[in-house]
Backbone bond lengths (Angstrom), bond angles and torsions (degrees), N, CA, C in turn:
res aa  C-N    CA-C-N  psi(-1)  N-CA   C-N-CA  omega(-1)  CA-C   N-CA-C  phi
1 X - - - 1.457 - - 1.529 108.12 -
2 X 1.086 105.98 143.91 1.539 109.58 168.64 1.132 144.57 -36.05
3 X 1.194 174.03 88.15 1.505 157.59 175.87 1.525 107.51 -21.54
4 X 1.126 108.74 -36.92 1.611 93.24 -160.97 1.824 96.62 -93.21
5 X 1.108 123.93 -26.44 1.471 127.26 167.32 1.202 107.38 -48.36
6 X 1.298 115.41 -73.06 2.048 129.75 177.24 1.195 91.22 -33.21
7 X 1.555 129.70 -78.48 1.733 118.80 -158.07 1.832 104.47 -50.74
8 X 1.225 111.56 -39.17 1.548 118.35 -156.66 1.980 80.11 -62.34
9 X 0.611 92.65 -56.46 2.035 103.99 -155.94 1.664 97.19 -54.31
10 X 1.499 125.29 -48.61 1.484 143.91 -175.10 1.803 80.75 -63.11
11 X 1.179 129.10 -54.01 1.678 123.17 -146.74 1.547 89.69 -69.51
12 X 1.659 100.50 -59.20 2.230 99.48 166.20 0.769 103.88 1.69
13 X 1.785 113.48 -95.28 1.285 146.32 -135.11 1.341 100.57 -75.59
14 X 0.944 137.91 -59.47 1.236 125.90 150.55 1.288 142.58 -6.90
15 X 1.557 105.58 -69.42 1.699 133.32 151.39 2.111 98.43 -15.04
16 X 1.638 78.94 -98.38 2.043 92.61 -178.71 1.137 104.14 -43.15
17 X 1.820 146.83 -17.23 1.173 117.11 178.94 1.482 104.30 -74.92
18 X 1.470 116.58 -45.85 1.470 125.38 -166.47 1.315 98.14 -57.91
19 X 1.079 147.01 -43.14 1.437 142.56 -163.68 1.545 120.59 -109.38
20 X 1.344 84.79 8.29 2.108 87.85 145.04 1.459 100.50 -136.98
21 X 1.392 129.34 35.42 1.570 145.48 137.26 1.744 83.45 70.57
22 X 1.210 131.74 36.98 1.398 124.08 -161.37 1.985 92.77 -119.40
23 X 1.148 123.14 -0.18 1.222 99.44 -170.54 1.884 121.42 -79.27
24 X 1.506 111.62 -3.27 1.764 116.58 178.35 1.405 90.32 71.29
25 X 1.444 82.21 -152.14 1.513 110.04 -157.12 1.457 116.07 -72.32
26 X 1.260 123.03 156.40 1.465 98.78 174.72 1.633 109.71 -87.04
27 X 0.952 153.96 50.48 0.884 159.80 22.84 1.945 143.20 46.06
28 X 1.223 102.01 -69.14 1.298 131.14 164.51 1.409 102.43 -78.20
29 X 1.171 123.37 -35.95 1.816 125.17 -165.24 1.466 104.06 -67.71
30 X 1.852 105.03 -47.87 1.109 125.63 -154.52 1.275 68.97 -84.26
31 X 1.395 151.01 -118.05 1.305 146.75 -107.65 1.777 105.63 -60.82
32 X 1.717 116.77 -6.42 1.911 102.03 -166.55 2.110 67.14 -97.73
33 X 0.694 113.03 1.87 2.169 99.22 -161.95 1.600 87.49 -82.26
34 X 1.779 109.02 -43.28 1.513 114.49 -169.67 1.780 98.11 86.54
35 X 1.494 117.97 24.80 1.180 92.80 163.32 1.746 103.18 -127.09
36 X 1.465 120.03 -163.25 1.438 103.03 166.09 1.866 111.23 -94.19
37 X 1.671 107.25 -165.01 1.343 98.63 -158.28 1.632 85.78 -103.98
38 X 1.228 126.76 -10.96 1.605 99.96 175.90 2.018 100.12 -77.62
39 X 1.431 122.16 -11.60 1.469 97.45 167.08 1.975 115.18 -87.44
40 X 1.272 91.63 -12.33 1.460 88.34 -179.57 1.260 119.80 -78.49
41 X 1.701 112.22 -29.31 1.763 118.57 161.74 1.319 106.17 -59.97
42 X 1.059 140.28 -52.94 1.431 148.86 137.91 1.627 110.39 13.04
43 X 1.252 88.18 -96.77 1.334 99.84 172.27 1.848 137.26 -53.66
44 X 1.656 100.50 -10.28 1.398 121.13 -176.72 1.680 92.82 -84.07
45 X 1.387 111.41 -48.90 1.344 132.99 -173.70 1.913 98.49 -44.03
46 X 0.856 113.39 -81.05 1.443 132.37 165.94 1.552 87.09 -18.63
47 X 1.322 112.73 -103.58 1.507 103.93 -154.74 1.534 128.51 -36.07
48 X 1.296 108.63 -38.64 1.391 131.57 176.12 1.531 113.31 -54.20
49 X 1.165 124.34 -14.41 1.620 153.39 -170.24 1.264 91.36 -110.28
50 X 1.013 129.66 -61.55 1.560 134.63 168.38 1.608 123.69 -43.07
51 X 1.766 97.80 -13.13 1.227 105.72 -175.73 1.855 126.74 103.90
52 X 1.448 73.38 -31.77 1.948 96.72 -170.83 2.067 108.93 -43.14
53 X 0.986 124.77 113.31 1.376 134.51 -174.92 1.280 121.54 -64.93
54 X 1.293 117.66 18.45 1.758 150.63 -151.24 2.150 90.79 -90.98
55 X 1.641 89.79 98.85 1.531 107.49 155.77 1.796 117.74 -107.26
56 X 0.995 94.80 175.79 1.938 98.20 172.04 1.747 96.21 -113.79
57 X 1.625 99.39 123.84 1.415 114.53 -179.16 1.394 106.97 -89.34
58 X 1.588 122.96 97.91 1.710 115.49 171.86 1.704 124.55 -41.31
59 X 1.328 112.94 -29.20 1.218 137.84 175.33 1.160 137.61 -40.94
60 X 1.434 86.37 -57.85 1.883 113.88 171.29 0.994 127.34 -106.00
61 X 1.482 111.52 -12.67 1.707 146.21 -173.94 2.162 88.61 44.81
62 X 1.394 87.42 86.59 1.580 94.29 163.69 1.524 96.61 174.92
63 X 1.192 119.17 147.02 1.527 126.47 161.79 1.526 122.13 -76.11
64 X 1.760 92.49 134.23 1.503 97.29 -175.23 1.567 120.51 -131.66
65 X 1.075 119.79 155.17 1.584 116.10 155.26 1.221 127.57 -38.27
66 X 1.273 149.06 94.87 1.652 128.56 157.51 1.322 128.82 -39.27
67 X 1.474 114.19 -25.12 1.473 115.89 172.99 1.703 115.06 -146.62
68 X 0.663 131.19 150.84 1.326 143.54 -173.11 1.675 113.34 -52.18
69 X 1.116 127.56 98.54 1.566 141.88 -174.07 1.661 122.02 -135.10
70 X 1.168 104.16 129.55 1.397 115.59 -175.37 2.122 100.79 -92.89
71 X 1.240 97.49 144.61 1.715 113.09 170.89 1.559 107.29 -110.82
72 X 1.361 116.12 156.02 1.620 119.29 171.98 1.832 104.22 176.46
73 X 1.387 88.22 113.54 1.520 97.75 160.11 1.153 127.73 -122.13
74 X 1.213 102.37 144.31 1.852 100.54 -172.52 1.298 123.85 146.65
75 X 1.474 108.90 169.16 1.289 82.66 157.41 2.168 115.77 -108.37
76 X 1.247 87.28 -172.02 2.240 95.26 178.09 1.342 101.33 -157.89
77 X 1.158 96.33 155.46 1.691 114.17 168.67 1.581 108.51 -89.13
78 X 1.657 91.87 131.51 1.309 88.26 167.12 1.364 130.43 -102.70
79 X 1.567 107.33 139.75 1.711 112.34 -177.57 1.642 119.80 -44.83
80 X 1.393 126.25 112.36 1.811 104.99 177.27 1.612 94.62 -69.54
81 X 0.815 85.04 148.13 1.801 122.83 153.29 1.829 121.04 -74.33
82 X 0.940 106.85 133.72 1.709 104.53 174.22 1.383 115.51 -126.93
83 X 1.867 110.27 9.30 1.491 132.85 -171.24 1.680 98.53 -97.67
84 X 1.878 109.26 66.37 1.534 98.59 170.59 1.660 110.06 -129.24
85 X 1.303 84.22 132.22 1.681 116.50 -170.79 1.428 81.20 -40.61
86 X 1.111 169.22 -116.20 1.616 166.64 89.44 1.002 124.28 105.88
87 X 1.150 108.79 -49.61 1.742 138.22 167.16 2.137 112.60 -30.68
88 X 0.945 117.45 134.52 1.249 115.20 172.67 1.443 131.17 -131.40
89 X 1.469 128.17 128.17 1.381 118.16 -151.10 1.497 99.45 -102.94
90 X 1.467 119.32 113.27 1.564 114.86 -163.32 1.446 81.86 -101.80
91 X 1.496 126.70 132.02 1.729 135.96 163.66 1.760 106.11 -125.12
């Protein structure tokens, strides 16, 4: 498998941990990820570059979003549309 797949898939998993505030410590994160925590800062680093709003909450002891953000890699098909201003209905 790829390197760059593995990080994409680890960043996922990551993702759903942060947003059910369930991932612990980084520490704990790093040891359920199976990697260590200088790749998991690593990998926090990345998202954060990515934009991702991802702090560590002392509170809840888990990392979270500050604001509400969606993730997606990949590729999708896109839906056509048949709603064009342009469009002409010959009867």
């Amino acid at each position: 498998m790829s390197v760059i797949i593995k990080q994409i898939e680890l960043i996922e998993r990551i993702d759903q941990l942060v947003r059910l505030q369930a991932t612990g410590t980084p520490a704990e994160l790093a040891y359920r990820l199976q990697i260590s925590k200088t790749k998991l800062y690593r990998l926090i680093n990345t998202m954060k570059a990515l934009n991702a709003p991802v702090e560590y909450d002392m509170a809840v002891q888990s990392f979270v979003y500050v604001e509400a953000v969606g993730f997606r890699f990949g590729f999708y098909h896109k839906k056509e549309t048949f709603d064009r201003p342009y469009a002409m209905v010959v009867g």
